[in-house]
VEXDREN-2710 file (C-alpha; in Angstrom, 1 decimal):
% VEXDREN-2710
k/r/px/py/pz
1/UNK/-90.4/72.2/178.9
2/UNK/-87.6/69.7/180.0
3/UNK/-88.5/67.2/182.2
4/UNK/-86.7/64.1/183.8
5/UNK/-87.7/60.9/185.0
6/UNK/-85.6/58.6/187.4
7/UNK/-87.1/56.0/186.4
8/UNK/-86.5/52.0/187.4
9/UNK/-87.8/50.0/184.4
10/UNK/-88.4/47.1/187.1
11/UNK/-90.9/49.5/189.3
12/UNK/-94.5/49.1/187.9
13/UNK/-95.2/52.9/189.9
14/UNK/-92.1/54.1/187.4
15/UNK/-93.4/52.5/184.4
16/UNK/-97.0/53.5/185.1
17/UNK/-95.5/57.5/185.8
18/UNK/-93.2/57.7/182.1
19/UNK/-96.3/56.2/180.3
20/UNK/-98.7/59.0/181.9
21/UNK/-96.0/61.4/180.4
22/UNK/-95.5/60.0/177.2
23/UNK/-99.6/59.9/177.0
24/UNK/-99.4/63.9/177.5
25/UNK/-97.0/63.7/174.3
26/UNK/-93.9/64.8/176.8
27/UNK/-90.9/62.9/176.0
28/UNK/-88.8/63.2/179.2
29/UNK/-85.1/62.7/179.9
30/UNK/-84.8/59.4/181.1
31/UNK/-82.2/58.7/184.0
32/UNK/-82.0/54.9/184.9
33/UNK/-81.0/55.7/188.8
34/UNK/-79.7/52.2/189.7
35/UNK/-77.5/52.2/186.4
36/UNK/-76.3/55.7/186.5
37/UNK/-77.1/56.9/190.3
38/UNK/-77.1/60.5/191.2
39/UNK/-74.1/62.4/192.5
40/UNK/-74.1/64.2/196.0
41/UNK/-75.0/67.2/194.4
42/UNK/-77.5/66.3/192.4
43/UNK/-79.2/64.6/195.2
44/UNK/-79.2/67.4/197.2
45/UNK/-80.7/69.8/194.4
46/UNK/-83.5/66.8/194.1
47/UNK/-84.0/67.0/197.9
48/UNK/-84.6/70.8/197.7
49/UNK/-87.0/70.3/195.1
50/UNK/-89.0/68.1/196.7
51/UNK/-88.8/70.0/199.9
52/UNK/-87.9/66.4/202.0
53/UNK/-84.9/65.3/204.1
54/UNK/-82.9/62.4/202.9
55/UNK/-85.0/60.0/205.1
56/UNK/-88.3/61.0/203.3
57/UNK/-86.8/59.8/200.2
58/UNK/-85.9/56.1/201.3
59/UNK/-87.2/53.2/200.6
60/UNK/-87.8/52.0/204.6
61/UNK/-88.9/48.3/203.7
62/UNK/-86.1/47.5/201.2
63/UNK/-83.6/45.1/203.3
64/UNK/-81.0/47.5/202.5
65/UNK/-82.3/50.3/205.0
66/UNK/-82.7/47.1/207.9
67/UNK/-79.4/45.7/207.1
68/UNK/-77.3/49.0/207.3
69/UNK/-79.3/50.4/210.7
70/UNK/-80.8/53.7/208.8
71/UNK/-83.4/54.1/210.9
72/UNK/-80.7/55.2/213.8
73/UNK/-81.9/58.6/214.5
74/UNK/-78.5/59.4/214.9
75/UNK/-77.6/59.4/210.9
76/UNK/-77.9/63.2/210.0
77/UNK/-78.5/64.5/206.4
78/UNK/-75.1/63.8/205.0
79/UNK/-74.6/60.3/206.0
80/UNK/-78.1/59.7/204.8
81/UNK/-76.8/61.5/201.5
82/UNK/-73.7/59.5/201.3
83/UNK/-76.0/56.1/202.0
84/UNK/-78.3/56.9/199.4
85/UNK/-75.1/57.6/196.8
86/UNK/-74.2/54.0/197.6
87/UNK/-77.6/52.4/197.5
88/UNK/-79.6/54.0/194.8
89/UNK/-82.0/51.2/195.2
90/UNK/-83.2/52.5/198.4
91/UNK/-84.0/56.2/196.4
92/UNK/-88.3/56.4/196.4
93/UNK/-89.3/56.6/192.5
94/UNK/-90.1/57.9/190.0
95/UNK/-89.1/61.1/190.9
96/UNK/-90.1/63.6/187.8
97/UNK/-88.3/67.2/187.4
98/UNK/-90.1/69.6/185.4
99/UNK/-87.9/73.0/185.7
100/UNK/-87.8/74.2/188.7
101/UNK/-90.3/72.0/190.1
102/UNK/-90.2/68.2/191.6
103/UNK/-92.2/65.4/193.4
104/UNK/-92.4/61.5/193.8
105/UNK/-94.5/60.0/191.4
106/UNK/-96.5/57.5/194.1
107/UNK/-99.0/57.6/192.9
108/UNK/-97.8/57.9/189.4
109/UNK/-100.8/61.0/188.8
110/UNK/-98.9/63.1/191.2
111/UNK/-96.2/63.5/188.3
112/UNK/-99.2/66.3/186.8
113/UNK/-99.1/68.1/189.7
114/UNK/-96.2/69.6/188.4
115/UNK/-96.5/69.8/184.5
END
């Protein structure tokens, strides 16, 4: 089973979700978000995973959101895409993959929801 973690080394949640992995002997793909964002396309595959809108998936409290007005109701899906493309340090994490299958590690347990 493949499995991938976007994982921020700096997030204690992140760190907390690859160790409960690694204790399960699973040795995911690691994808360091803020160093090698996702593309549009595979943000919108991880958005159908997850089964949320782009606006689910942000950060709200990081001054990037206040700074940039996201909370304008008036952003639609796309923008919010192209946003979150920009500033992959407003993305929610860890997110974990496990085929066909996806959810935010917060609280990092959630991650064996879908092993």
């Amino acid at each position: 089973m493949q499995v991938t973690i976007y994982h921020n080394p700096r997030c204690s949640k992140s760190r907390q979700a690859l160790e409960l992995l690694k204790e399960r002997g699973i040795e995911p793909k690691i994808v360091e978000y803020l160093k090698t964002p996702p593309d549009r396309e595979t943000l919108k595959r991880l958005l159908k995973l997850l089964h949320l809108r782009p606006r689910d998936l942000m950060r709200k409290h990081e001054p990037e959101y206040k700074d940039a007005g996201l909370d304008d109701p008036g952003l639609g899906d796309e923008d919010l895409i192209s946003v979150l493309i920009q500033h992959p340090i407003l993305l929610e994490r860890p997110i974990v993959v496990s085929g066909a299958k996806a959810v935010v590690g917060r609280p990092p347990e959630r991650v064996f929801e879908i092993l």
